[in-house]
Structures are given as C-alpha cells and as structure tokens.
N, C-alpha and C positions, 0 to 999 in steps of 0.2 A: 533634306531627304535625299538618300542616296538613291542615282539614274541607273534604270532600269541598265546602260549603255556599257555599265562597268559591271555588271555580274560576271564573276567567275565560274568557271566549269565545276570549280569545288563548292563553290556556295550555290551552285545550280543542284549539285549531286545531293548535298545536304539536304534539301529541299523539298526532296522526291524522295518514293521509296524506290529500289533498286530494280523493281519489276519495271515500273512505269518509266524509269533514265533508259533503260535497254529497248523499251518497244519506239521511243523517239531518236533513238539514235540510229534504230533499224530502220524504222522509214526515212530519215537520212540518209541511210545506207541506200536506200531501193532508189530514192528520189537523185540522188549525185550519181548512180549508175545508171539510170534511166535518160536524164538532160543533162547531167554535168550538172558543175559547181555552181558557176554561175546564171542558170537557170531554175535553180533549185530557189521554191519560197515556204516562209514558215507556212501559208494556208496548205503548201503541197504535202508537207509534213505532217501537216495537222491530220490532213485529209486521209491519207495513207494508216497513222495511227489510229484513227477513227475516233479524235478529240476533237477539241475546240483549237482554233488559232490561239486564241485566248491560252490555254490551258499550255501550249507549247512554250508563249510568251511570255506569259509567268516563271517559268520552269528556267526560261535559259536568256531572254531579255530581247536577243537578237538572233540572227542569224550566222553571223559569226562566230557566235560562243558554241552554239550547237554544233556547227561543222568542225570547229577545233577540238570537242569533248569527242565527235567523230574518229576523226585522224587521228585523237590522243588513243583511242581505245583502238584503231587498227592497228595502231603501231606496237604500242600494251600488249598484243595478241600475239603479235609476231616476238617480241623477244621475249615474251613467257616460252614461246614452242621451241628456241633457241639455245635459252636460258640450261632447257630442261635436255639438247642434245650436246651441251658443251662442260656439263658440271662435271664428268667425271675427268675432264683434264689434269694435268697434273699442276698445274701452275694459273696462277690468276692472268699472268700475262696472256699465258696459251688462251685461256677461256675469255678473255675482254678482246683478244686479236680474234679467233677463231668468230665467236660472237657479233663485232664488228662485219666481216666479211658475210657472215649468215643472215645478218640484217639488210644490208645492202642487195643483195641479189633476191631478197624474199618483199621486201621491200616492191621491187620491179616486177614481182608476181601478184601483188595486192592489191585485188581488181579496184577496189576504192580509188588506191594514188595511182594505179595507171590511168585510171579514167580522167583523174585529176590533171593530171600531166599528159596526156590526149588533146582533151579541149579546152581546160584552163590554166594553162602553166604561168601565165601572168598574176594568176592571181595569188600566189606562191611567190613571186620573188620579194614583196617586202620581207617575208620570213628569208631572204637571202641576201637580203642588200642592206637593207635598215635596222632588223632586230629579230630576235628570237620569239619565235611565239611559245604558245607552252605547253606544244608536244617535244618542241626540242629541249626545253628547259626538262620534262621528264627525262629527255634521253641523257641529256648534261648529266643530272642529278647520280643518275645508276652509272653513267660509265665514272664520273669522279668517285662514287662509293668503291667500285672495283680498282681504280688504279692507286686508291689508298690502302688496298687490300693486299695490292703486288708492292706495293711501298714496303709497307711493313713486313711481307715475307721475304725482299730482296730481288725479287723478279723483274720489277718495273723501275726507273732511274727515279732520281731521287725530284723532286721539280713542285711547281702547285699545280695540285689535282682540278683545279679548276679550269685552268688557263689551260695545261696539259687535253681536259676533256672535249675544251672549247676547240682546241688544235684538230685534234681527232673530228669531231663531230664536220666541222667547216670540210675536211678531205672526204669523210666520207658523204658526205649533203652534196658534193660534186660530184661523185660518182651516182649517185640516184636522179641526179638532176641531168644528166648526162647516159639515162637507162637504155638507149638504142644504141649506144658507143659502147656497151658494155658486156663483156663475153668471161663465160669459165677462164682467159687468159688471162684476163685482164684484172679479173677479181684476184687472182694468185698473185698478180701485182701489186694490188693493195694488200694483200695479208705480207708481205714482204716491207712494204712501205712500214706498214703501224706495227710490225713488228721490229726494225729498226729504229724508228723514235720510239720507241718505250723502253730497249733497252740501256 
C-alpha cells in the first residue's frame, strides 16, 4: 500500500475537484500569511476551509505537499501574468530573458514568498542546497520548453535545454533568495547576465 507520505500534488489535484484544491490552497494561503510557514498546521487549514482535518489529509497526505501545490500555484500566477506581458517580443530569447527578470522582481512582491522568506527562510534552503522541489522543476520544465523554442529559431546558442535551464534557474533562485539586495539596477544586471549566456 502506498504511504500517504509520497502523494504528489498531481495525484492530490486528480483527487479533488478544482473547486475544492483552490479553497485549501487558499486557507493556506491565509494561514502561511497569518503565522508563517512553519507555524502553519493541516487542522489550521482545515479549520480556515471549514472541513475536516481528515478531509485536508486525504487530499494532500501532509503538510508539505500542500505548501508546495501552494508556491507551485503562486508561482503559476506570476508567470501566467508575465507570460501574457512579454508574448509580443520579437524573439523567444527577448521573451525567456525579459520573462526571467519579470519573475524575479514579482517574485519579491508575492506576499506568500515574502512571508516565506521573512520568517522561514530555512525552511527553503533544502530546495537550495540538496534538490529541486517541484515548483522549480515547473519552472525547469517552461524555461527548457522556451530555450528549445530560441534553439530552433536561431536566437538562443546551441547547448542542452536542460542543463542550459538548470543554469538559468540556480542565477536567478539567487537573486530571489537575495530579495532585500536587490534593486531596478540590479535586475538590468541580470537581464544582461542571461542575456549573454544564451546568446
């Protein structure tokens, strides 16, 4: 029998219908803005949505899976709004650089990860030192879709898209990790940056 311990956020989503993934993600929302990360418990959740613990439990196994189906969906939001001011570029490069720098500074506005990064920034750095969780692996996923998109037009160097996105993501995960060091100048510095290694 497989532990409740390994549920994924995709097999959480599958699970539920879409109404009821968004009202528990939002009392996560209220509850990680409220105490922070590490204060936040599934009964607070529960409690906030006006289910059962149980019924939270079911849905998503632990507490960790919920907070990462979290971050995955504030992050989701931010480069849909992104996505949607960088399309008319002319080049996929322009639009995965531009993109890049828009996520990063909107990032640092996302009362969620600031809060997160306020009071529990430790609990963040296994995602920085050990392994990927799997908000970044979204993020992975779309910027390798795009820089095989400036591959194929000629815009981007030639290289693997994966390794290439895994580069990218590690510079810019320092600048968000690094969000009080960081100013309008300095973000011109990163779009400088990843626009240089990509051509």
């Amino acid at each position: 029998m497989t532990s409740q311990r390994h549920t994924t956020e995709r097999e959480a989503a599958e699970r539920q219908p879409a109404g009821r993934a968004d009202e528990l993600l939002d009392a996560a929302r209220e509850c990680v803005l409220d105490v922070g990360l590490r204060r936040t418990t599934l009964a607070d959740v529960a409690r906030r949505a006006g289910v059962s613990r149980m019924t939270v439990y079911r849905q998503y196994g632990e507490l960790g899976v919920l907070v990462s189906a979290l971050l995955t969906r504030e992050l989701t939001r931010v480069i849909d709004d992104v996505e949607a001011e960088v399309r008319a570029l002319p080049t996929a490069r322009d639009r995965l650089v531009a993109a890049a720098v828009l996520v990063v500074g909107r990032i640092d506005g996302n009362a969620v990860y600031r809060r997160v990064l306020e009071l529990d920034p430790e609990l963040l750095m296994p995602l920085v030192t050990e392994r990927f969780g799997s908000t970044q692996k979204v993020a992975l996923d779309l910027v390798a879709a795009q820089l095989q998109e400036g591959q194929a037009e000629g815009s981007i160097r030639a290289g693997d898209p994966h390794r290439m996105a895994t580069a990218m993501l590690l510079t810019c995960q320092s600048f968000v990790f690094s969000a009080r060091l960081v100013d309008e100048l300095t973000l011109a510095e990163l779009r400088l940056l990843l626009d240089g290694y990509l051509r």
